[in-house]
C-alpha positions in Angstrom: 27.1 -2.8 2.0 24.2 -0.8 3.4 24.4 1.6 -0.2 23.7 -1.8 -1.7 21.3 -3.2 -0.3 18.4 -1.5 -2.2 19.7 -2.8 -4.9 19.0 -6.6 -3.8 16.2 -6.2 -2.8 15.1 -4.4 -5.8 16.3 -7.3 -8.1 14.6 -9.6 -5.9 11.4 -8.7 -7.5 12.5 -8.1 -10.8 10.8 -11.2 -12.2 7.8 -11.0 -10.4 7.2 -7.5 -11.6 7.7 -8.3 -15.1 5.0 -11.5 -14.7 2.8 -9.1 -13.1 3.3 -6.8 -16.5 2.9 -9.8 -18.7 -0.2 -10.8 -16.8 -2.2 -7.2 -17.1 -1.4 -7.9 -21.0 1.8 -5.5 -21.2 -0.8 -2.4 -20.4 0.9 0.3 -18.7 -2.1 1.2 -16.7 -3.7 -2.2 -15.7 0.1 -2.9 -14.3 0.0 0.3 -11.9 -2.9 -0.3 -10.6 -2.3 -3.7 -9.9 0.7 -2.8 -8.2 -1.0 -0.3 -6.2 -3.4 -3.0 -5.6 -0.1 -5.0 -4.4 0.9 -2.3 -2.2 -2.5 -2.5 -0.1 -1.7 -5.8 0.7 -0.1 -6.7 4.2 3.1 -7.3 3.8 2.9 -11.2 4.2 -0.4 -11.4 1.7 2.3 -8.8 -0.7 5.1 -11.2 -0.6 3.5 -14.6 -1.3 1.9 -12.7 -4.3 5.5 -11.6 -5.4 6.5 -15.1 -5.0 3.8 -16.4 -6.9 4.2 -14.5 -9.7 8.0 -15.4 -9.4 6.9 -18.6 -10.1 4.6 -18.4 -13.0 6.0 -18.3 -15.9 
C-alpha cells in the first residue's frame, strides 16, 4: 500500500491541474509558473486553491 500511495495522491489533483492548464489558456508556460506560484503557497492557502479549481469547471 505505501508503493501506492503516491499514486492517490497524485490523481487527487488530476482535475485541478488540468483547470489550472485550461485557465492559463493551454500555454505551457503561464501553467508552470502558476504552479510554481501554487507551490509558494502554504500548504492550507495550496489546497483550497486545488480544490477550487477542482471545482470550476
Amino acid at each position: 500500500n505505501a508503493k501506492l500511495l503516491p499514486f492517490g495522491l497524485y490523481d487527487q489533483w488530476v482535475p485541478a491541474f488540468a483547470a489550472l492548464f485550461a485557465r492559463e489558456g493551454r500555454d505551457w508556460p503561464a501553467f508552470y509558473a502558476a504552479v510554481a506560484a501554487l507551490g509558494q503557497l502554504p500548504a492550507e492557502q495550496r489546497h483550497a486553491q486545488l480544490t477550487t479549481l477542482q471545482g470550476d469547471d
